[in-house]
C-alpha positions in Angstrom: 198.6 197.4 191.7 201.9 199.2 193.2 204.4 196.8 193.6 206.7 198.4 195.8 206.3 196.8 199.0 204.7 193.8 197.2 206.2 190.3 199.0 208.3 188.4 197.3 206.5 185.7 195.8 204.3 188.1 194.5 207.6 189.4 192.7 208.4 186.2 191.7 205.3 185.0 189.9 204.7 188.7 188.5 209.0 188.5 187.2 208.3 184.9 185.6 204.8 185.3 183.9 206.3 188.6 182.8 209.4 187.1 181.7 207.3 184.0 179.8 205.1 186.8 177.6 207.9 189.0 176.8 210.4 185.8 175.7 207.6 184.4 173.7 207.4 187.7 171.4 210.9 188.2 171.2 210.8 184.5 169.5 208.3 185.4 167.3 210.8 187.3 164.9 212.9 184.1 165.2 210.2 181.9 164.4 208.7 183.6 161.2 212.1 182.4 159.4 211.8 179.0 159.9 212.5 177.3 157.0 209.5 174.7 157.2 206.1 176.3 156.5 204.2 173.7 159.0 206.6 173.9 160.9 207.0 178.0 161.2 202.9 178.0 162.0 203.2 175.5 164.7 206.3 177.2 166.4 204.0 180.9 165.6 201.0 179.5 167.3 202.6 177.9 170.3 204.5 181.0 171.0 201.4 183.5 170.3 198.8 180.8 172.7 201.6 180.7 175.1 202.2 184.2 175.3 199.1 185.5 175.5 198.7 182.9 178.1 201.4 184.3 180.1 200.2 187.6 179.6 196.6 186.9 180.8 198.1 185.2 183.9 200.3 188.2 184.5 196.7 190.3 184.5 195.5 187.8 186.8 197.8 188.3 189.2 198.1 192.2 189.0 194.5 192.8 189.1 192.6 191.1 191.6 188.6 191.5 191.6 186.2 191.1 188.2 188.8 192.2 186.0 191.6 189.4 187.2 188.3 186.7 187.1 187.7 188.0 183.3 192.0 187.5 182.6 191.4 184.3 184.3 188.8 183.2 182.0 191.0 184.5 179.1 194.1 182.6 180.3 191.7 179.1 180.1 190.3 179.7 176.7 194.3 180.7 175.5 195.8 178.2 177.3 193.6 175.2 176.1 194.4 176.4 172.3 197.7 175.9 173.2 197.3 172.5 173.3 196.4 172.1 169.6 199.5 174.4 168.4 201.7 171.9 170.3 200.1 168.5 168.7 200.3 171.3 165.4 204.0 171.6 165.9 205.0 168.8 166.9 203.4 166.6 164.2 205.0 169.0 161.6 208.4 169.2 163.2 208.3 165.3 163.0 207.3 164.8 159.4 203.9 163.4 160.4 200.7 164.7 158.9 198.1 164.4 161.4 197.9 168.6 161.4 196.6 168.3 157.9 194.2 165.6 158.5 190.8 167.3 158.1 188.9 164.9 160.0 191.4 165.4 163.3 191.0 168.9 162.2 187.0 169.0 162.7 186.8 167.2 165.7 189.5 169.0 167.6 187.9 172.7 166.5 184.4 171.1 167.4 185.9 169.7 171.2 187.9 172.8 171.6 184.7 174.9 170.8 182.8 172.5 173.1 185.0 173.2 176.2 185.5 176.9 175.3 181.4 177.2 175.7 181.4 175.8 179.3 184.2 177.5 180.0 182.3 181.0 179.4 179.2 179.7 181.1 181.1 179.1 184.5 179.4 182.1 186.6 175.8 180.6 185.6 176.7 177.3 186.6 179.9 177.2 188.7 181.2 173.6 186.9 184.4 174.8 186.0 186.2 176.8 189.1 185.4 179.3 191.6 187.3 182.4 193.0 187.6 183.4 196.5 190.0 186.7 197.6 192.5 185.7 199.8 195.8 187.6 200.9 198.4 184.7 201.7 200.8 185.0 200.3 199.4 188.3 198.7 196.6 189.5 197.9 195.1 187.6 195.0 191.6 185.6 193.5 192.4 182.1 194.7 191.0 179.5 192.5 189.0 176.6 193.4 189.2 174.0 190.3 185.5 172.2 190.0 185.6 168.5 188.8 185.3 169.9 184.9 188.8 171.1 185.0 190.2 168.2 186.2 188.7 166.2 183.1 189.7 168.5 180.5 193.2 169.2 182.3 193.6 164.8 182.3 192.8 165.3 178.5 195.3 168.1 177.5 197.9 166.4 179.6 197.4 163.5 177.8 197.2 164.8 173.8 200.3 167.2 175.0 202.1 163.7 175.6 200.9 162.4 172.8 203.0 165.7 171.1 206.1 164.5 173.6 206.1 161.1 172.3 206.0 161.9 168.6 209.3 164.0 169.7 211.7 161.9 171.7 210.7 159.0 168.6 212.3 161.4 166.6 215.1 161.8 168.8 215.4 158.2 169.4 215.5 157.8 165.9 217.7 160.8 164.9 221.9 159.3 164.9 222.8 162.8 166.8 223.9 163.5 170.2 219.8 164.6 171.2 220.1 164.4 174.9 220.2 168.6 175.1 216.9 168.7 173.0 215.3 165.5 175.1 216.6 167.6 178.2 215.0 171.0 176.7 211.6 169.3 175.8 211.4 167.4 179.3 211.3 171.2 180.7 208.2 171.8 179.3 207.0 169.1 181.6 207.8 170.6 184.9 204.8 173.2 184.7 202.6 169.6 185.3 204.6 169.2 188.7 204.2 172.5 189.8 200.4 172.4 189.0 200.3 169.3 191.2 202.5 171.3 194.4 200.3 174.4 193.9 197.0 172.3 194.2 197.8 169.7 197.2 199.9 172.4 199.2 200.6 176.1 200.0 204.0 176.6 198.6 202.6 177.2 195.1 199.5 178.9 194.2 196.9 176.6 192.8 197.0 178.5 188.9 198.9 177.0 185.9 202.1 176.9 185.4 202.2 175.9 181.8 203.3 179.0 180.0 206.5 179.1 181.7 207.5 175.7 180.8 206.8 176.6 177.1 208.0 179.6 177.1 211.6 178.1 178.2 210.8 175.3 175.0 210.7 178.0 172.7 213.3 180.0 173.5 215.8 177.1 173.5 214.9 175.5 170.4 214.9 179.1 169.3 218.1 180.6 170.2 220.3 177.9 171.9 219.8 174.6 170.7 218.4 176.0 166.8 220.8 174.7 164.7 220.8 171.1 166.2 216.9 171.1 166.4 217.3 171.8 162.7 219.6 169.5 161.9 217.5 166.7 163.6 214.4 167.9 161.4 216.3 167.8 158.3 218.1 164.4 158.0 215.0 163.0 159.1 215.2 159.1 157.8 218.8 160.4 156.1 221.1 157.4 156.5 223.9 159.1 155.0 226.6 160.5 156.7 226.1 164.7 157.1 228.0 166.9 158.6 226.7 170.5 159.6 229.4 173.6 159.2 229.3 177.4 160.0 230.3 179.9 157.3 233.6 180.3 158.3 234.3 176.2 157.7 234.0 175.3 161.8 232.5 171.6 162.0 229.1 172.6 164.3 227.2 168.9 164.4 227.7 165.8 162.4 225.3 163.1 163.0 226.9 159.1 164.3 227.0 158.0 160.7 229.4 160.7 159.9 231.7 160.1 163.0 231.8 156.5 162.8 233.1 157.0 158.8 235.3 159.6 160.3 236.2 158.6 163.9 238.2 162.7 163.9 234.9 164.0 164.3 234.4 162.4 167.6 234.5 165.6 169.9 235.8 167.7 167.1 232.9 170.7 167.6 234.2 174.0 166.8 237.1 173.2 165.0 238.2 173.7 161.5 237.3 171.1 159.1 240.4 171.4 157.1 242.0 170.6 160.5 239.9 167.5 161.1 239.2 166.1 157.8 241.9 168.1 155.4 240.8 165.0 152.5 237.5 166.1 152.5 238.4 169.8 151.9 240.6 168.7 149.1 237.6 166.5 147.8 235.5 169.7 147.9 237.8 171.8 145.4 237.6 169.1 142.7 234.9 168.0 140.2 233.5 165.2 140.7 234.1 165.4 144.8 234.2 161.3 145.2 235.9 160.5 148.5 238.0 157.4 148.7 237.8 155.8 151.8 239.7 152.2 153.0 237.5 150.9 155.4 236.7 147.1 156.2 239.6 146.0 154.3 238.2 147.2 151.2 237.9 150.8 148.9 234.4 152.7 149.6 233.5 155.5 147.5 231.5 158.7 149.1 229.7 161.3 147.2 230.5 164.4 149.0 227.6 167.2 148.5 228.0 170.5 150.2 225.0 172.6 150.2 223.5 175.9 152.6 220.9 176.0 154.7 219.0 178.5 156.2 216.5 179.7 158.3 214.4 182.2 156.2 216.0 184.1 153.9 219.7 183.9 156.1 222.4 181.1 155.5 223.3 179.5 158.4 226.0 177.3 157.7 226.6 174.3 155.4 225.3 170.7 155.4 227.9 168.1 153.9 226.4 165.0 152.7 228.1 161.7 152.1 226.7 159.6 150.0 228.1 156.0 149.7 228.1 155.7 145.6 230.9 152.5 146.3 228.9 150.5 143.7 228.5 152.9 141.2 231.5 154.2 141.3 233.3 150.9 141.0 231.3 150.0 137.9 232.4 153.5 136.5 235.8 153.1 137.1 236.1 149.3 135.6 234.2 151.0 132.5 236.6 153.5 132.2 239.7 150.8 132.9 237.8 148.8 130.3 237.7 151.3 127.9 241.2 152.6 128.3 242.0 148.7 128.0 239.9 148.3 124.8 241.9 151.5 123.0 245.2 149.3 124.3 244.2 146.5 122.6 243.2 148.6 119.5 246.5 150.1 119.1 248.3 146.7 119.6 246.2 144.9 117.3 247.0 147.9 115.1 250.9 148.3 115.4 251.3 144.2 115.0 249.4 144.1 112.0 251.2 147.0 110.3 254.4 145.8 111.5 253.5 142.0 110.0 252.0 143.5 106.8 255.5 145.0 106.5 257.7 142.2 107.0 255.3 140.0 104.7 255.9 142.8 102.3 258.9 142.8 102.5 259.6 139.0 102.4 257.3 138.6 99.5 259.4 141.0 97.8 263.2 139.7 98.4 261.7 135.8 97.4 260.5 137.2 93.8 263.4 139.5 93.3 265.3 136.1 94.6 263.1 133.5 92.0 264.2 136.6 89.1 267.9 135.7 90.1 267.4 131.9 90.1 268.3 131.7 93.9 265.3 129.2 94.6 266.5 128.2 98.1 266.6 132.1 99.1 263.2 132.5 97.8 261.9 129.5 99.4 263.7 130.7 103.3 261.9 134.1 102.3 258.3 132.3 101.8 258.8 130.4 105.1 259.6 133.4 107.1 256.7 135.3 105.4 254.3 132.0 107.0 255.9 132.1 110.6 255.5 136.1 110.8 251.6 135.7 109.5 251.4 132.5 112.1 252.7 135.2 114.9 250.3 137.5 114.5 247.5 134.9 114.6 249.2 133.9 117.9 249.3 137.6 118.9 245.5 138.3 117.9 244.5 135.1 119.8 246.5 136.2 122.8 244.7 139.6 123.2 241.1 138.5 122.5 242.1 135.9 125.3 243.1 139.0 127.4 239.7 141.5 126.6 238.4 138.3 127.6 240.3 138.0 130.9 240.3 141.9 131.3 236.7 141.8 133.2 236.9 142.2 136.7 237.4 139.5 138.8 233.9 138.3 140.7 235.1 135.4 142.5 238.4 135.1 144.4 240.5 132.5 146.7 243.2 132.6 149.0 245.8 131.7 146.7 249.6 130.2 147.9 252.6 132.2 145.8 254.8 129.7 145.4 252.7 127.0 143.5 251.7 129.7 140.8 255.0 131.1 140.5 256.5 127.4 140.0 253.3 126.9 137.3 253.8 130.5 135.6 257.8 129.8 135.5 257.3 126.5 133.8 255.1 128.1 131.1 256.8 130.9 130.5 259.6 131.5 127.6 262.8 132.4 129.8 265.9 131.7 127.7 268.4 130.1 130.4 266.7 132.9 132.7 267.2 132.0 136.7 264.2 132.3 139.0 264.4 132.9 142.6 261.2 133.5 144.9 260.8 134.8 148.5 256.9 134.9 149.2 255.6 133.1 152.1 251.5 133.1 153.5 248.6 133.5 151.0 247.1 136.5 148.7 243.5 136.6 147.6 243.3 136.6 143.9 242.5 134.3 140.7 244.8 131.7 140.2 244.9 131.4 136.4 245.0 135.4 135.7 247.3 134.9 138.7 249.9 132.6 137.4 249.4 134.5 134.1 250.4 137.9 135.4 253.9 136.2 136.9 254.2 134.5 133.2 254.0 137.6 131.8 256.9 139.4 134.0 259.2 136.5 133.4 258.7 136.5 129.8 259.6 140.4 130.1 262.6 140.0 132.0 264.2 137.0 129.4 263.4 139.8 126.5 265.2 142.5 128.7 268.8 140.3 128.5 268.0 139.7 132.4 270.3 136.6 134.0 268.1 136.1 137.2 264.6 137.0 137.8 263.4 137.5 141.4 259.9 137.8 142.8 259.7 138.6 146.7 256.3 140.0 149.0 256.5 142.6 151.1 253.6 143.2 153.0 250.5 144.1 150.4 253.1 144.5 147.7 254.5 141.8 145.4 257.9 143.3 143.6 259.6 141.2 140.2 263.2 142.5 140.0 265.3 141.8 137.0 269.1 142.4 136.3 268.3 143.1 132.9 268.5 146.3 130.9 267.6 149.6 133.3 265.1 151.7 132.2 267.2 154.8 132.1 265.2 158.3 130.2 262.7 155.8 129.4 259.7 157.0 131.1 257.8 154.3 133.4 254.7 154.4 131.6 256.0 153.7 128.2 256.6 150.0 129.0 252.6 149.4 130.1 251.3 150.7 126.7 250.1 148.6 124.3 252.1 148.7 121.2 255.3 150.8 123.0 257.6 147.6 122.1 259.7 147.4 125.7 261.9 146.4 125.6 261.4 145.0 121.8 258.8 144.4 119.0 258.1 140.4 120.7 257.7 141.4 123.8 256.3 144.1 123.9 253.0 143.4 125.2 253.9 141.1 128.4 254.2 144.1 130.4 250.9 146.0 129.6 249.2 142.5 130.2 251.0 142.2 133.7 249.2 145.6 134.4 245.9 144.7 133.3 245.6 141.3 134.8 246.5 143.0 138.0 244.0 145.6 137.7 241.3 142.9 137.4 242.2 142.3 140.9 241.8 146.0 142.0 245.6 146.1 142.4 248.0 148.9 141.1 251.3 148.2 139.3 254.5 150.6 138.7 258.0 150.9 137.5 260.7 151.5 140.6 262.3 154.2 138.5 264.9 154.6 141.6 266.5 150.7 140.4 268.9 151.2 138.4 270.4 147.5 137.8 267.5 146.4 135.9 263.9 146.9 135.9 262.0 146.6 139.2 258.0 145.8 138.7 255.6 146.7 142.3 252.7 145.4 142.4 250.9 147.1 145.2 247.2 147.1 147.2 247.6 143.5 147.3 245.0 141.9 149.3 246.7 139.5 152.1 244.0 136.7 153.1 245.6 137.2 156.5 244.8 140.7 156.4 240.9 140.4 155.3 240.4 137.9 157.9 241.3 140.0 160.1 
């Protein structure tokens, strides 16, 4: 047919069903890469069904007479196998596996068949439709739809919504921004209303419409909304928090799990991710790539995996996955405190027992060389000290299997007031004539005893540094003990917290390794202000407030 001089709508239809067959092929070469095998053959067979549908429409159109009936009859047979490439891709893109069900596969083979068959046998018996040459708007076979078409139509209509539904549950489900994709697939729908305008008025003709609709599908979920329609498929029943990047770093999706643990991603689409979330690039470039978060007043602990993906054999981007390992991790971390806490003890329990074995030694030694002389009551003040320095390390070894004992973190906690434990811990403690002064007001969630034992242990530290006064004051989530005692001066900070170190001397010199342990039972940190210089300042930070966690 010359289509110079051809009306409009002629164009139109000849432009869209043209349009419709060539877009489906182009997305063929897209569509063979999909990474899913069930999913590749779905997408593969919708696009072939509905661009050979298109195609055989086109013919339709261009060649009215037998040959346009015969592309008719084509387009019927094509466009009902469409059907089944949709509920094919659809249950596959949805995880489902009603495509591989071999009893759904029989009977839809053996009802496609069925309707194929009568389809063919229309000129014998007419059930099906019947043509009549008209030439409003153009010349063209007008079709006349008998009641057989309208029953299988009613049935593909249905099973194709039966393929919608499986889709927008997905969508429903998926904790992404899907309203693109649920606007894309709705398209697919509109054929249905222009079938419906072509049949009860003039404005349309009474063919179908379908291929058109899919065709659009395709292409979108092909070239424009790929990556997201990927991303949906993927993380699939994923609770985790994921994040989807280009190559080049620029954040392209992340899913409402990963925005609501990272409220910078909200609207952050295109941007850099060492701009939006510059922790997470740091987190990236390390070993064991655990992010710390603080979030609901407590420490959380993500797993941050960072892994390709593709379609075919091309990367596409990268997928960041964050896991929430907040339990494990913990448990790793109070092993490894443990442990570090255990080869403290060791060395203490070593360093006191050589040092005793020394002094007995050395005791034992100046009461015989004292008996050889005749000096009895020398001897005899040598013995005794020999029994008080064995009695001290008794005292000492019962003190730290007291502390491994206390050094298990802390399952239960209370809001605790300051200044009763301080006034307890000050009472028990061995100060010398030291003063105490506190400032601490409100309430701190801890355990009282290891509590009132942590404040015992920085007063007994500050009488053995020659300290006068001893103050303890909060400030915010941070609890500081300031002595006027001896400064620390070259002394580096993290000599005093090591077992067996003797800060500032041999007696004391475990109160302040025990101060840091008790506190880390708590989850709290502790360090030397090596700024003070008129004593020795002791911060205790990361302290929870009960204000704070009711809050």
């Amino acid at each position: 047919m010359d289509l110079v001089g051809s009306s409009p709508a002629f164009l139109v239809y000849v432009a869209a069903y043209g349009l419709a067959a060539v877009g489906c092929g182009v997305g063929l070469y897209r569509a063979t890469r999909m990474e899913d095998p069930d999913t590749r053959r779905g997408m593969v067979g919708l696009l072939l069904c509905s661009g050979g549908w298109a195609a055989l429409q086109l013919g339709f159109l261009i060649t009215p007479g037998t040959l346009g009936y015969a592309f008719y009859l084509g387009s019927l047979i094509v466009g009902l196998a469409t059907v089944g490439a949709w509920l094919y891709f659809c249950s596959a893109y949805t995880g489902r596996a009603f495509h591989r069900n071999r009893l759904y596969r029989v009977v839809a083979v053996s009802v496609y068949l069925g309707i194929v068959t009568v389809k063919l046998t229309n000129p014998l018996h007419g059930l099906y439709f019947a043509t009549q040459f008209v030439s409003e708007p153009f010349p063209h076979l007008a079709i006349t739809h008998g009641v057989f078409h309208w029953v299988v139509t009613g049935l593909s209509y249905a099973l194709v919504t039966v393929g919608f539904f499986m889709l927008f549950e997905l969508f429903l489900e998926a904790d992404y921004d899907t309203r693109p994709l649920g606007v894309l697939v709705g398209v697919t729908a509109i054929p249905a209303v222009l079938d419906i305008v072509g049949f009860v008025t003039d404005i349309l003709l009474d063919i179908n419409h379908e291929p058109l609709g899919v065709a659009l599908f395709a292409f979108g979920v092909l070239y424009v909304y790929d990556e997201a329609f990927l991303a949906v498929q993927l993380t699939d029943g994923v609770d985790d928090a994921v994040v989807y990047l280009d190559d080049d770093r620029y954040i392209k999706e992340s899913n409402g799990e990963a925005q609501r643990l990272f409220p910078a991603l909200a609207g952050s689409r295109g941007q850099q991710l060492d701009t939006v979330l510059p922790a997470v690039t740091e987190i990236l470039q390390t070993d064991e790539q655990i992010l710390e978060r603080n979030r609901n007043g407590g420490t959380e602990y993500y797993l941050v995996s960072d892994t390709s993906f593709s379609l075919g054999q091309v990367d596409i981007g990268r997928m960041l996955v964050f896991t929430d390992v907040t339990e494990s991790e913990r448990r790793r971390r109070e092993l490894d405190r443990q442990n570090e806490q255990l080869e403290g003890f060791a060395t203490a329990i070593r360093h006191e027992l050589l040092n005793t074995l020394q002094i007995i030694t050395g005791r034992v030694s100046v009461a015989g060389d004292a008996l050889d002389r005749g000096k009895v009551g020398l001897a005899k003040e040598s013995l005794q000290s020999t029994s008080e320095t064995a009695e001290r390390m008794s005292e000492i070894v019962d003190g730290l299997a007291t502390l491994a004992r206390h050094g298990q973190t802390i399952d239960e906690t209370t809001a605790v007031d300051l200044q009763p434990v301080i006034d307890g811990a000050w009472d028990r403690a061995d100060t010398n004539g030291l003063t105490m002064a506190a400032d601490v007001e409100g309430q701190i969630i801890a355990d009282p005893t290891r509590l009132r034992d942590l404040f015992e242990s920085g007063f007994t530290f500050a009488a053995h540094n020659d300290a006068s006064t001893v103050t303890v004051e909060r400030e915010a989530d941070e609890i500081v003990i300031t002595d006027d005692g001896t400064p620390a001066g070259e002394t580096a900070a993290e000599a005093f917290f090591e077992y067996g170190g003797a800060m500032p001397d041999a007696e004391a010199g475990m109160t302040l390794p025990n101060l840091r342990m008790l506190a880390r039972t708590h989850g709290w940190d502790v360090t030397l202000d090596t700024e003070y210089q008129d004593g020795v300042r002791i911060v205790i930070s990361n302290v929870t407030v009960a204000g704070a966690l009711e809050s």
